[in-house]
C-alpha positions as CSV (number, residue, x, y, z in Angstrom):
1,X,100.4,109.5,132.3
2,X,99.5,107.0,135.2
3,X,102.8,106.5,137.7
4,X,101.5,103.6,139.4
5,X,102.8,101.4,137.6
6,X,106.8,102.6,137.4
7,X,108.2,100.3,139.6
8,X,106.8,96.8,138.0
9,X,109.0,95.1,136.3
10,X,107.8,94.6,132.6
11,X,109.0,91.4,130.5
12,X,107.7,91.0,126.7
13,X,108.4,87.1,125.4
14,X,109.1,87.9,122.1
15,X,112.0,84.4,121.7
16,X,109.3,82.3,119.7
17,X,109.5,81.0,116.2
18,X,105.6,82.5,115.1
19,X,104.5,79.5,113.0
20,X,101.2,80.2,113.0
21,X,101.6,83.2,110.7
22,X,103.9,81.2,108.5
23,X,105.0,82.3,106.4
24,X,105.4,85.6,106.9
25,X,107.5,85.2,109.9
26,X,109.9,83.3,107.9
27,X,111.1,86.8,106.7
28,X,110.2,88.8,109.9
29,X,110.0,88.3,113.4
30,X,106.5,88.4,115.1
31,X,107.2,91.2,117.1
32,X,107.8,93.5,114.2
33,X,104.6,92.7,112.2
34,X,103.6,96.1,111.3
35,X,100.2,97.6,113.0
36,X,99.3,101.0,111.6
37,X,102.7,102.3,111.3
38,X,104.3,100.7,114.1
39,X,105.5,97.2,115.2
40,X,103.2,95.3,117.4
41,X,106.0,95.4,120.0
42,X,105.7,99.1,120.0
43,X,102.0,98.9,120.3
44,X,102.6,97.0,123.7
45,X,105.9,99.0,124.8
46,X,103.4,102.2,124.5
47,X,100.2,100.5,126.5
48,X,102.6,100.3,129.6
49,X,104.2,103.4,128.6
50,X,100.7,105.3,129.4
51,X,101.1,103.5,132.9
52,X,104.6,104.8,133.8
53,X,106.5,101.8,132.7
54,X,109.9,102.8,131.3
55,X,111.9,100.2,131.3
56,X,111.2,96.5,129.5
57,X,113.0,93.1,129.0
58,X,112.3,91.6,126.2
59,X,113.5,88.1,126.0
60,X,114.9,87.2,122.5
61,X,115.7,83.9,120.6
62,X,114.7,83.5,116.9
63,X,115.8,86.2,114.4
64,X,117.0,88.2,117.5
65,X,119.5,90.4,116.0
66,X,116.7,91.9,113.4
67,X,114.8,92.7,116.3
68,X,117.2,94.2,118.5
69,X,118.8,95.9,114.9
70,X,115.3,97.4,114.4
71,X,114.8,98.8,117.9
72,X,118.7,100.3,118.2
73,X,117.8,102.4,114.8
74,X,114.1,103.3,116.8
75,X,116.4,104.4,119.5
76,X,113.2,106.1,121.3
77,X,113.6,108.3,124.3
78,X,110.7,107.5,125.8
79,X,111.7,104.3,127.5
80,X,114.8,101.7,127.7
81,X,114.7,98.3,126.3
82,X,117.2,95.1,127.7
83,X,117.2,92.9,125.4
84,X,117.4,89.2,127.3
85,X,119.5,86.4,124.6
86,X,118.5,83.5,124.9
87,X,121.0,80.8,124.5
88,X,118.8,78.4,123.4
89,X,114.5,78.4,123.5
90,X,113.7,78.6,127.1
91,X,109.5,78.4,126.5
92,X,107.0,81.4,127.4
93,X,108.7,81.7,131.2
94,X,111.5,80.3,131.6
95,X,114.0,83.1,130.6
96,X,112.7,84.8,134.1
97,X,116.1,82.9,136.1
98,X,118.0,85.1,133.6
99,X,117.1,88.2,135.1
100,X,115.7,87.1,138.5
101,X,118.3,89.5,140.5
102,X,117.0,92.5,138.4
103,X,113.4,92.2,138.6
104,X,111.0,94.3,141.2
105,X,108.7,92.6,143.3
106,X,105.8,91.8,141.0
107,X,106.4,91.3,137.3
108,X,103.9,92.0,134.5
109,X,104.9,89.1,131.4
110,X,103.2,89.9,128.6
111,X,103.0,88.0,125.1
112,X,104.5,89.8,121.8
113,X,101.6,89.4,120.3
114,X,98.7,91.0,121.9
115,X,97.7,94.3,122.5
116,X,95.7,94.8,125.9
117,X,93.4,97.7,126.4
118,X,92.3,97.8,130.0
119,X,93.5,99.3,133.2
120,X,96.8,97.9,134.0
121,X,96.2,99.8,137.7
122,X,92.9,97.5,138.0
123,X,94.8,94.3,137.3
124,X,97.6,95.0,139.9
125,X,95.5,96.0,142.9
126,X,93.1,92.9,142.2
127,X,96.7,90.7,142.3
128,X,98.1,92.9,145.6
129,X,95.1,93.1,147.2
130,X,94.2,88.9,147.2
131,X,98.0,88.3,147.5
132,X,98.4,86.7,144.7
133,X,101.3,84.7,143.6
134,X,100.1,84.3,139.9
135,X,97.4,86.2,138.5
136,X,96.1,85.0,135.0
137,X,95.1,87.6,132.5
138,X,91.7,85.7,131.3
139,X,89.5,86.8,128.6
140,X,85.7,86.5,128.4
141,X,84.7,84.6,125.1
142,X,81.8,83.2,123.4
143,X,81.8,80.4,121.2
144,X,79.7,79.1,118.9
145,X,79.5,75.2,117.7
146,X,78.0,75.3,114.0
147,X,75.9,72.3,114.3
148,X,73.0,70.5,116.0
149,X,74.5,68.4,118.8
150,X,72.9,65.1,119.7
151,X,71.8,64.4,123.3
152,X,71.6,60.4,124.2
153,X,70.9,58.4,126.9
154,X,72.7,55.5,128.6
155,X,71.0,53.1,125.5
156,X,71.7,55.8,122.4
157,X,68.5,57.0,122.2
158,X,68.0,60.9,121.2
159,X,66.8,62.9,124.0
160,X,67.4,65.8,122.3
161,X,69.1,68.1,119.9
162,X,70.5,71.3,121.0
163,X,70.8,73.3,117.9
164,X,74.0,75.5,117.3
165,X,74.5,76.0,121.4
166,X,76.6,79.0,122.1
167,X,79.0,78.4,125.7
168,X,81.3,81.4,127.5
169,X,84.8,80.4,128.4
170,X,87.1,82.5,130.2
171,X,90.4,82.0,128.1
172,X,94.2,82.8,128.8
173,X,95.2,85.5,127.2
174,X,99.2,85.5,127.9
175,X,99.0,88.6,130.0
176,X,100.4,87.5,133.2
177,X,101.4,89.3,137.1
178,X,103.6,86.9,139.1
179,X,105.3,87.7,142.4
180,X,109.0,87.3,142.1
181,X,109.3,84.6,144.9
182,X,107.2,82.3,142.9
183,X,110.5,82.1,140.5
184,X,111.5,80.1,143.5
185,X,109.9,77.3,142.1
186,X,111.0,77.1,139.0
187,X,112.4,73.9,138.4
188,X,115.8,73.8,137.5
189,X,116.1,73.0,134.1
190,X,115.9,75.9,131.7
191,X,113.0,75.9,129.4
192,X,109.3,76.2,130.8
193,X,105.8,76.8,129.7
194,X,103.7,79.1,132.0
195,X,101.0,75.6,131.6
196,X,103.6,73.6,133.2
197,X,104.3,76.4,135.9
198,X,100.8,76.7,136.4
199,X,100.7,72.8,137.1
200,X,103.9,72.7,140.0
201,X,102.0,76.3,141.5
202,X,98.9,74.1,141.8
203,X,100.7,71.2,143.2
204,X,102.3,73.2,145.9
205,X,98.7,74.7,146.8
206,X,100.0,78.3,146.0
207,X,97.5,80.8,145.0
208,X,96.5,82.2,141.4
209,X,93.9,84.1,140.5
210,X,91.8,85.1,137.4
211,X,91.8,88.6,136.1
212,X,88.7,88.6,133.8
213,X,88.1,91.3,130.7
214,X,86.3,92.0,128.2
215,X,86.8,90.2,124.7
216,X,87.2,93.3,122.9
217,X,89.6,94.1,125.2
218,X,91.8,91.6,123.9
219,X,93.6,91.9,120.8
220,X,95.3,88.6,119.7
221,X,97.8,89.1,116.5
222,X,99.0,85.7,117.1
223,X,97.1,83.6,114.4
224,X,95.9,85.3,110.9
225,X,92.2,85.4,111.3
226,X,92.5,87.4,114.5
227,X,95.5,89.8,113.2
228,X,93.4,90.5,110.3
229,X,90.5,91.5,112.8
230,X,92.7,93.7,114.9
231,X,94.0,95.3,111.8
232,X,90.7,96.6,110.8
233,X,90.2,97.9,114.5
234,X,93.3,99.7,114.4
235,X,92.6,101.4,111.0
């Protein structure tokens, strides 16, 4: 086990609803959808457990007292769990003025639906070391538009057509590291996107950077095509 990492606070967001796997988070809680024997929550409480991490929030709104029933009858050594109640839906980052006086330094926020394999050690000294005040987990994808896209000039005539072209985005993951001070400037109501966070850290000319990995890398349980594909992975 890694020990770098033991003194960085760990937050899961696990308060959403999950309706894009309606509908069968209308029984359970996304954070419990099973994964080879475990709940995806597990599957991330043990990534950070390999880096020294023993101790998580996990923010909880919808169906919160199945997910805090299933964890107390867990009741795993191996690490400590405070559960964070929210009151009402805060969005993906505003239940950090909750806990603000409790957090470390520098605070790894991580969705409760996706499973990370890289090196968490990597992702913190690339934050430290540019001095960071958000760093953006970003993944490296390619996509693929299905048809033959027409090129036109200023009059509508065809210059070309570019059959099937294939583009690389870097996309957001919701794997974030954020220096506590930037909780500073939250704003002072309560609920909060990290996109709208990202737009007053912009404003203010603060720094975030862009943590780039590999797609495969990335496992996203969030929608059914992709939980279906990590599934298969895990088997």
């Amino acid at each position: 086990i890694n020990k770098k990492l033991k003194n960085i606070s760990v937050v899961i967001m696990a308060g959403g609803k999950g309706k894009r796997l309606m509908p069968f988070t209308k029984v359970l809680p996304k954070p419990l959808i099973p994964l080879r024997g475990k709940t995806v929550l597990e599957h991330i409480i043990e990534k950070f457990t390999n880096f020294g991490n023993k101790h998580f929030y996990i923010t909880i709104n919808f169906k919160s007292r199945i997910i805090k029933s299933y964890f107390q009858e867990a009741n795993s050594k191996k690490y400590k769990i405070s559960f964070v109640k929210e009151k009402n839906p805060m969005g993906t980052i505003g239940s950090l003025k909750l806990i603000k006086n409790k957090l470390e330094s520098n605070i790894f926020i991580c969705n409760c639906d996706t499973i990370m394999n890289f090196d968490y050690n990597d992702l913190l000294s690339f934050h430290q070391k540019n001095n960071f005040d958000l760093t953006i987990v970003a993944s490296k994808k390619n996509f693929t538009i299905p048809y033959g896209l027409c090129e036109i000039n200023s009059k509508n005539e065809l210059k070309a057509i570019n059959e099937k072209p294939k583009n690389r985005y870097l996309v957001n993951t919701g794997m974030y590291l954020l220096n506590k001070k930037t909780i500073e400037k939250f704003p002072k109501k309560n609920f909060l996107d990290v996109d709208e966070l990202i737009e007053i850290l912009i404003k203010d000319k603060k720094k975030i950077g862009v943590f780039s990995i590999d797609d495969s890398a990335w496992n996203d349980l969030g929608v059914w095509p992709e939980y279906q594909k990590t599934v298969k992975k895990f088997v």
